[in-house]
C-alpha positions as CSV (number, residue, x, y, z in Angstrom):
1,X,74.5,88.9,93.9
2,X,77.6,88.8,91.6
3,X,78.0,86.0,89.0
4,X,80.8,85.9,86.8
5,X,80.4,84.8,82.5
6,X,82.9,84.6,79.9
7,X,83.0,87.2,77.2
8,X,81.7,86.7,73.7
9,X,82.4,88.2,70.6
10,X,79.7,91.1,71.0
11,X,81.7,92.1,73.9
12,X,84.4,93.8,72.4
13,X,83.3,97.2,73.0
14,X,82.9,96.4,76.8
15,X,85.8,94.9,77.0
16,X,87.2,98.2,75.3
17,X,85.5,100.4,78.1
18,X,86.4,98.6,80.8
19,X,90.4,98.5,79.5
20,X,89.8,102.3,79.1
21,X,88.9,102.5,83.0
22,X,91.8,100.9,84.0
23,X,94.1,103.4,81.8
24,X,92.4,105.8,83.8
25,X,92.8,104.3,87.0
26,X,96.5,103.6,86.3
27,X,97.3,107.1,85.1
28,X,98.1,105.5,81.6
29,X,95.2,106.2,79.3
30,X,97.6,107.5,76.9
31,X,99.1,103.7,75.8
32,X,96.1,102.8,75.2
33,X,96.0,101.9,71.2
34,X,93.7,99.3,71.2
35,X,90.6,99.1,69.0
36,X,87.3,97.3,69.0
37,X,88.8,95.8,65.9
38,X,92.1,94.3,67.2
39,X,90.5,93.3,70.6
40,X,87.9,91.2,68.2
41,X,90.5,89.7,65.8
42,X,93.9,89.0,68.9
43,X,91.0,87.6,71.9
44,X,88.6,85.8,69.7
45,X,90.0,83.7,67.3
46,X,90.2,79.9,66.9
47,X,92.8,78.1,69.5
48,X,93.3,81.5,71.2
49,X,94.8,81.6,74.5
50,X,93.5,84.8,76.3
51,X,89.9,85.0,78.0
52,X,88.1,87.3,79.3
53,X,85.3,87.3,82.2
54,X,82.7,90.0,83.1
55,X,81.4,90.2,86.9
56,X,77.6,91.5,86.7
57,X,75.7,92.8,89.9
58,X,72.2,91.4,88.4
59,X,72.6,92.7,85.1
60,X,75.1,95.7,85.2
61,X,78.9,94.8,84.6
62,X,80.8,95.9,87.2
63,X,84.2,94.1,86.8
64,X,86.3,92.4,84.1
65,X,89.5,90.3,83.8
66,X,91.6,89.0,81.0
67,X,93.6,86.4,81.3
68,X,96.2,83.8,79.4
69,X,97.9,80.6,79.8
70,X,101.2,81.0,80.9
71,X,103.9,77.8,81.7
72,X,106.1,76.8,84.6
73,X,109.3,74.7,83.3
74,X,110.1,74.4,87.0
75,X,106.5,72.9,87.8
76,X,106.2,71.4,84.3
77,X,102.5,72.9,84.3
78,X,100.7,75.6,82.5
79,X,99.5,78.3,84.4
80,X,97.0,81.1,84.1
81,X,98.6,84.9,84.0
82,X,96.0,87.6,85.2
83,X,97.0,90.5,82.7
84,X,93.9,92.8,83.7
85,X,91.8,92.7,87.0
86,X,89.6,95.9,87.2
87,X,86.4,96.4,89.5
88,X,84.2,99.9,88.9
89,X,85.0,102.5,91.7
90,X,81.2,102.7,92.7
91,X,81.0,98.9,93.4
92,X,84.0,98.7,95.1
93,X,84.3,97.3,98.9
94,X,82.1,94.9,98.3
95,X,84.0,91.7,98.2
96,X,84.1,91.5,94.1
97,X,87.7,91.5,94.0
98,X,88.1,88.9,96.1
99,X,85.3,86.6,94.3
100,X,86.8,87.7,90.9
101,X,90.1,86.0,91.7
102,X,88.8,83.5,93.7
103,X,87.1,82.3,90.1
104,X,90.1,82.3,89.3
105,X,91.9,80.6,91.3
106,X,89.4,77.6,90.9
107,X,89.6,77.9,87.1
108,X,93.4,77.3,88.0
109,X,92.4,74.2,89.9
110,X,89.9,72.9,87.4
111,X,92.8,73.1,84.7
112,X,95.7,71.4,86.8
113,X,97.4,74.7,86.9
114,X,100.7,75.4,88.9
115,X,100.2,79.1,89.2
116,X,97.8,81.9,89.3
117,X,99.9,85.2,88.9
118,X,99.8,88.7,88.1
119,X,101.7,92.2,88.2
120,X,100.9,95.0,90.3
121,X,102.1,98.8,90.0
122,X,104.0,99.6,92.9
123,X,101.9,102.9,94.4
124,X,99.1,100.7,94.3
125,X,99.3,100.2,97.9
126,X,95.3,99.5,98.4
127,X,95.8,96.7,95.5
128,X,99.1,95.8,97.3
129,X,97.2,95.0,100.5
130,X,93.8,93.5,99.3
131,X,96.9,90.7,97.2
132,X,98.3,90.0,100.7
133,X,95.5,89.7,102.4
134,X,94.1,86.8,100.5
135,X,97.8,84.9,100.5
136,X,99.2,86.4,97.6
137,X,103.1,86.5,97.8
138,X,104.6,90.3,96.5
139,X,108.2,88.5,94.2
140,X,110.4,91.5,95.1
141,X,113.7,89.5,93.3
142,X,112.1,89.4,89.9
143,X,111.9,92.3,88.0
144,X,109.6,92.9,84.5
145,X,111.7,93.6,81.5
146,X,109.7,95.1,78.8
147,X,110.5,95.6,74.9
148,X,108.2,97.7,72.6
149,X,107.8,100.2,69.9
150,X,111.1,100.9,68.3
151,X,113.7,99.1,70.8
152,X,111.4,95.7,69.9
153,X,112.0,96.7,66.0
154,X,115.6,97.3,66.5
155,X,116.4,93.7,68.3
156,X,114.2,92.0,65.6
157,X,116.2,93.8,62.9
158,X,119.5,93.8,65.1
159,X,122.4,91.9,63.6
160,X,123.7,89.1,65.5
161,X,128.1,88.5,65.9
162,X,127.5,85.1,67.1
């Protein structure tokens, strides 16, 4: 049976692992910078806005997800943005995906959100499928921008003709 509990403190290194495993499964273990340290200092600090929920098959942790309030000025309601969904490969097919977001998706209920949403990489055709099949709409028209690293530095320190 899979119940689903909110991560503590004490969890940082699992949280660490299972972020690992997704690098891994994503074919991007080499952007992964973050630390037990930062994890414990950016997820659990007073008025923070990011969670994070374990799945356990009786007591091993199969699955995690983090997540974060996001906002809809169209809807004029917050919303909950699933940044990390990740499910060990020996535990898959077994319907804990789909009871990991359906938490979710009642969280998003209990709190009067607007939205549940996430990102998926586009070879992820298996991930693609499993979103669709449980009603999830793919928003082809809206593309991620991203700024990081250097280019994030130079707009910060950019100077501005206005």
């Amino acid at each position: 049976m899979l119940y689903i509990r909110r991560a503590e403190e004490k969890d940082s290194s699992l949280i660490l692992d299972f972020i690992r495993l997704l690098a891994k499964y994503e074919k991007l273990e080499h952007e992964v910078t973050a630390t037990k340290e930062q994890l414990e200092k950016t997820i659990f600090i007073k008025n923070s806005s990011i969670e994070v929920f374990f799945a356990y098959e009786a007591e091993t942790p199969v699955g995690f997800m983090l997540i974060f309030q996001n906002y809809s000025t169209f809807l004029a309601k917050p919303g909950i943005y699933l940044e990390d969904l990740y499910v060990k490969e020996e535990y898959r097919g077994r319907g804990y995906g789909k009871k990991m977001l359906q938490f979710l998706a009642q969280l998003a209920v209990e709190r009067n959100c607007g939205r549940l949403e996430w990102a998926v990489l586009d070879w992820n055709k298996p991930a693609i499928d499993f979103y669709q099949s449980i009603g999830a709409k793919l928003m082809n028209s809206w593309i991620i921008n991203r700024l990081t690293g250097a280019d994030l530095r130079k707009l910060a320190n950019a100077e501005m003709d206005i």
